[in-house]
C-alpha positions as CSV (number, residue, x, y, z in Angstrom):
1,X,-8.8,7.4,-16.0
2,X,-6.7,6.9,-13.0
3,X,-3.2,8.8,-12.3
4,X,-1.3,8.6,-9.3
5,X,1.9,8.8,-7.5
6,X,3.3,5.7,-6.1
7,X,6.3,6.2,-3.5
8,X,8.3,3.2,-2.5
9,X,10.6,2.1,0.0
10,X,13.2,-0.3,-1.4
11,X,16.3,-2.6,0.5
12,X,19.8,-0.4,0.3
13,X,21.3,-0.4,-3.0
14,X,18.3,-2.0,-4.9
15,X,16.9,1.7,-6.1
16,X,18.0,1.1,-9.4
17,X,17.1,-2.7,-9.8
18,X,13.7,-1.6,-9.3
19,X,13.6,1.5,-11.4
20,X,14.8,-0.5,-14.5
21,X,11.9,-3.0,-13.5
22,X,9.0,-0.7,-12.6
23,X,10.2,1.9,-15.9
24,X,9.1,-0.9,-18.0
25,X,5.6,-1.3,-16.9
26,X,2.8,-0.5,-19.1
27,X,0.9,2.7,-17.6
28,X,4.2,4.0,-16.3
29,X,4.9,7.3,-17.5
30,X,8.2,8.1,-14.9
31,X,10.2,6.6,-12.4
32,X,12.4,9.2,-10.3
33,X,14.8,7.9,-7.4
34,X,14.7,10.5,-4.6
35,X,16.4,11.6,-1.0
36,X,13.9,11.6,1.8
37,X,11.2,8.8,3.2
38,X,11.0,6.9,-0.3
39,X,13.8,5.9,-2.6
40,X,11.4,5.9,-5.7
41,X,8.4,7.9,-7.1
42,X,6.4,6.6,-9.6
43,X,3.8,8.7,-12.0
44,X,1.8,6.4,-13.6
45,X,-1.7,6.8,-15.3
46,X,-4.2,3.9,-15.7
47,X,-7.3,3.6,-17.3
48,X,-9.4,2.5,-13.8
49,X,-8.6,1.7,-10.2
50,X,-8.5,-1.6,-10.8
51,X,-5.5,-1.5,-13.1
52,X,-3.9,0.7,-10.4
53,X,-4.4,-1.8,-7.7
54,X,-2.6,-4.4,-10.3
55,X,0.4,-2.5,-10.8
56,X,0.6,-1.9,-7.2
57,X,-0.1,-5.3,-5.1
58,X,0.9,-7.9,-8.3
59,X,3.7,-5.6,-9.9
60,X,5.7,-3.3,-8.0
61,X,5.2,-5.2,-4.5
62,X,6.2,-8.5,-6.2
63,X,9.9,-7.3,-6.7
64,X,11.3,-8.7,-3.6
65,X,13.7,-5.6,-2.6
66,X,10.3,-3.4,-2.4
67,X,9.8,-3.1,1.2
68,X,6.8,-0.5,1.7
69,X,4.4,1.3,-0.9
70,X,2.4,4.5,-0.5
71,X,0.2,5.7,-3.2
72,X,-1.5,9.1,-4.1
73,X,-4.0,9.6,-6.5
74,X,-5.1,13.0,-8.5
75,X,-8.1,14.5,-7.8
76,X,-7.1,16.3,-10.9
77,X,-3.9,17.0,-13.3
78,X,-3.0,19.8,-15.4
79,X,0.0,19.5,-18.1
């Protein structure tokens, strides 16, 4: 099992376009738009890396107003 944070950059005024597309997204647990460096932070949790790297390069960076990704993954979680 994989979870990370993905941060992303998106064009001016497209931060909700892309939350109500990425929100969506099987192994997407919460989308958050934020102040700072990145406009969006993504938690999501995925069975392998591999999944992770789909979600990444063939999901989120396919919506066109994502400019620039950055992505974090747990060493380890605690709820």
């Amino acid at each position: 099992m994989v979870r990370a944070f993905v941060m992303a950059k998106v064009d001016a005024g497209k931060d909700k376009e892309v939350l109500e597309k990425t929100k969506i997204v099987k192994g997407v647990e919460a989308v958050c738009a934020t102040y700072g460096i990145y406009d969006l932070v993504v938690r999501v949790h995925f069975q392998s890396v591999e999944a992770l790297d789909k979600f990444v390069f063939h999901e989120l960076r396919a919506i066109p107003a994502v400019k620039e990704t950055a992505t974090l993954i747990c060493s380890s979680y605690i709820t």
